[in-house]
C-alpha positions in Angstrom: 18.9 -16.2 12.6 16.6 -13.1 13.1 17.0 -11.6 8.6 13.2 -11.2 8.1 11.0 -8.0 8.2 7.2 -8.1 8.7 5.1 -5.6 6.8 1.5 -4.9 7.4 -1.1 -2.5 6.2 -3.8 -1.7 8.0 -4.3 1.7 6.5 -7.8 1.1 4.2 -9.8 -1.2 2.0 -7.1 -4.2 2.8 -5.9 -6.3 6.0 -2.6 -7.3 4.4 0.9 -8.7 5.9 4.0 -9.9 4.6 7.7 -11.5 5.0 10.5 -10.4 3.1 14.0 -11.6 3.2 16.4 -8.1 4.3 20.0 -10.5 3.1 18.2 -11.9 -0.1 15.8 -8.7 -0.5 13.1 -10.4 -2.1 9.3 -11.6 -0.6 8.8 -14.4 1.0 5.3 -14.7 2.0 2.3 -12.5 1.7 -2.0 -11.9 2.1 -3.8 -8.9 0.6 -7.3 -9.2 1.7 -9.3 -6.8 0.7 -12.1 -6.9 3.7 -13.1 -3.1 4.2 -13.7 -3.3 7.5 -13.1 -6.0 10.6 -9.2 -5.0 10.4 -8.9 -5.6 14.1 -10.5 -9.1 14.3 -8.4 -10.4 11.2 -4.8 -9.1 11.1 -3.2 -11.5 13.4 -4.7 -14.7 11.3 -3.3 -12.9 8.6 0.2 -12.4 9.8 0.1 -15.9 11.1 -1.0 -16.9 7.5 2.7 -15.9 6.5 4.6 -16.8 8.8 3.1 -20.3 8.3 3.8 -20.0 4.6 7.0 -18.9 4.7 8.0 -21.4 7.5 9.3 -18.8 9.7 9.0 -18.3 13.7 8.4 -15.3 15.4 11.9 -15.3 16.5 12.8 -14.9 12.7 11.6 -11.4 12.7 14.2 -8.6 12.6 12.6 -5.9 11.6 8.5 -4.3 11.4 7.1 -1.9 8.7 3.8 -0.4 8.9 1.2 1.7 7.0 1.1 4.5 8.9 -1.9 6.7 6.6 -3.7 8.9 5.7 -6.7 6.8 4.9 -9.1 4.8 7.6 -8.9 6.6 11.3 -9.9 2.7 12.6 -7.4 1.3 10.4 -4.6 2.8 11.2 -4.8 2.2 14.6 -5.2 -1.1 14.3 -2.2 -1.1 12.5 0.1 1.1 14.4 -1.2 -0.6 17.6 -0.4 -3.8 16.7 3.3 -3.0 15.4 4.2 -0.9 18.4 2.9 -4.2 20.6 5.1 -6.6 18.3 7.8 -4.2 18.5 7.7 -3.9 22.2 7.3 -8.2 22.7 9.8 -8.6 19.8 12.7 -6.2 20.8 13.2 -5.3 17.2 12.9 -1.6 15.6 10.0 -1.1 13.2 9.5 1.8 10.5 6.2 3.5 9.7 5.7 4.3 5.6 2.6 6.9 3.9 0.2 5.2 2.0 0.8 7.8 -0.4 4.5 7.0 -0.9 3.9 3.1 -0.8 1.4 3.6 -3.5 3.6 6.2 -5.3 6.5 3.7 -5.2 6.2 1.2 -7.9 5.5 3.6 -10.9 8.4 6.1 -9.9 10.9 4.7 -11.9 9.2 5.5 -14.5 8.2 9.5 -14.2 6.8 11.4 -11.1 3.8 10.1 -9.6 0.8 11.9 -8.0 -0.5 9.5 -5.2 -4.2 10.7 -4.2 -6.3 8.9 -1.8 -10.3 9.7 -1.9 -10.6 11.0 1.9 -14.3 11.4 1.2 -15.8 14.4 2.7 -15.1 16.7 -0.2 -11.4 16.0 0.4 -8.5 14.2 -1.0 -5.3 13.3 0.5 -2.5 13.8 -1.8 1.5 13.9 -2.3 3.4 14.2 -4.8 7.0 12.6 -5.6 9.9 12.8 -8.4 10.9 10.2 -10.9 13.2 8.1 -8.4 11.0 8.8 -5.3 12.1 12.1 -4.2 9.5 14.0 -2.5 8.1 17.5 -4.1 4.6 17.6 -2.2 4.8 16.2 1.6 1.3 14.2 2.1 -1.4 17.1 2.8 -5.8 16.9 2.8 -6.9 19.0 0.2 -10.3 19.8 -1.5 -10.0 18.3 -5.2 -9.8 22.0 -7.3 -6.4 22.6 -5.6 -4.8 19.4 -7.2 -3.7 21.5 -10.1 -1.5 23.6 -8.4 0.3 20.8 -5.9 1.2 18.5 -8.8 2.4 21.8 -10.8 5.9 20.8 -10.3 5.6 17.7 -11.4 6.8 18.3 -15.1 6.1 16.1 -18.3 5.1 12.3 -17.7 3.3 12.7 -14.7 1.3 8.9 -13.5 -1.5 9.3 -11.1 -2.9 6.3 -8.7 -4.6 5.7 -5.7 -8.9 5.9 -5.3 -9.1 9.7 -5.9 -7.8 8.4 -9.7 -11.2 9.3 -11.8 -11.1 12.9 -9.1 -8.1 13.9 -10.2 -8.8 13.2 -14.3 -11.5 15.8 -13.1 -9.8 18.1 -12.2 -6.5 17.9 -14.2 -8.0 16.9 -17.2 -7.7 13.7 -19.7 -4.4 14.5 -21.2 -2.6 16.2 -18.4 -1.3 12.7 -17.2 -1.2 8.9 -17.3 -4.0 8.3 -15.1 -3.9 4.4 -13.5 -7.2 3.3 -11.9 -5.9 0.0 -11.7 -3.0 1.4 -9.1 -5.6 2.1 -6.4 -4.3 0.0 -3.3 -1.2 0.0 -1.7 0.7 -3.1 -2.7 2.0 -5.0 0.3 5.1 -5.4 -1.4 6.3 -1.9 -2.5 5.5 -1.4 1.6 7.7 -4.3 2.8 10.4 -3.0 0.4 10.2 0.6 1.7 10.4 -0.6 5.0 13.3 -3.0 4.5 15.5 0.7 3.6 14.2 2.7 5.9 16.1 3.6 9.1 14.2 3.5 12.2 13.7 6.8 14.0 11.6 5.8 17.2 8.0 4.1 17.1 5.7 4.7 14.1 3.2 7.5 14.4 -0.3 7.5 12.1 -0.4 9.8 10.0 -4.5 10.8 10.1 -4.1 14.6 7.9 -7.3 15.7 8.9 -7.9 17.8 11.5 -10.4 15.8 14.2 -8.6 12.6 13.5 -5.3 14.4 14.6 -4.8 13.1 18.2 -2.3 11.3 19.6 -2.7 7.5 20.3 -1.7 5.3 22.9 -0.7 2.1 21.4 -3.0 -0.8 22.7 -2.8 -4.3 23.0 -1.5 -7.0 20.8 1.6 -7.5 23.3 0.9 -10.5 23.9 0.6 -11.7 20.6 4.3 -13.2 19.5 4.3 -15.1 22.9 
């Protein structure tokens, strides 16, 4: 019986997959390596890493969820590339979720959450969600000063994460927030459990932000991978 989703990010710092029971909501299996770079050459061992220990086949796989960005150009390809192939061999739907929201996700319940990513280049990418998820800022690329204004709305209690962490006490200064450095990679499972709610709306797209990553992709290879 096809019940399990696949979740894999792609996105930055970390080659990560994992499987995660849709009936039973819960995670099954998962890998978080954290490899920098050689996303391409080590994702499938990876996935094949869960599926072995979660004892599942290929054909257990109902569902895909993927990072879809902002963060590595390279990365996110990989990813997105290799979900649309699975998606295509596999005949199942799959569901793209932000970085930003995946890294957001785990400390909303407890007050709105500032997600920014260091995009390096004098920029940030940044978005900005409610207590409970809801979005206030939609994921933009911004240069560090205007943080203060996009998390304005934010209100009292405000928890900041991702790498641009130590940017952001910077700019918004020591006591404006709870500031969480150790929140600084998307967890795997806050992804998988995005992606198990999220309705599918056509093939994931990457999400790149800046300007001369913004072109369109055709997604490559990996077809041939759940054969």
């Amino acid at each position: 019986m096809a019940d399990l989703l696949l979740a894999i990010d792609t996105a930055n710092e970390r080659c990560s997959a994992a499987l995660y029971s849709l009936p039973e909501e819960r995670l099954l299996a998962s890998r978080e390596e954290e490899i920098g770079r050689g996303h391409a050459e080590r994702l499938m061992g990876v996935i094949a890493d869960v599926l072995a220990e979660a004892g599942a086949p290929w054909r257990a796989i109902a569902k895909l969820g993927v990072c879809i960005g902002p963060g590595s150009f390279t990365g996110i390809r990989v990813g997105v590339a290799c979900v649309r192939g699975l998606e295509l061999s596999l005949k199942v739907p799959a569901v793209g979720i932000s970085s930003l929201e995946a890294l957001a996700a785990p400390d909303w319940a407890e007050g709105p959450v500032l997600a920014v990513h260091d995009a390096k280049r004098g920029e940030v990418y940044a978005a900005l969600f409610a207590q409970g998820g809801k979005t206030l800022r939609e994921p933009q690329a911004l240069v560090p000063s205007d943080l203060s204004g996009f998390a304005a709305q934010a209100g009292a209690g405000l928890r900041v994460v991702g790498t641009g962490v130590e940017i952001a006490r910077e700019v918004l200064g020591e006591g404006a927030a709870l500031f969480r450095p150790e929140k600084r990679l998307v967890s795997i499972e806050a992804l998988a459990r995005l992606a198990a709610g999220r309705v599918p709306a056509g093939p994931p797209l990457p999400l790149y932000l800046r300007g001369a990553d913004a072109k369109a992709q055709v997604p490559l290879g990996l077809r041939a991978a759940a054969h």
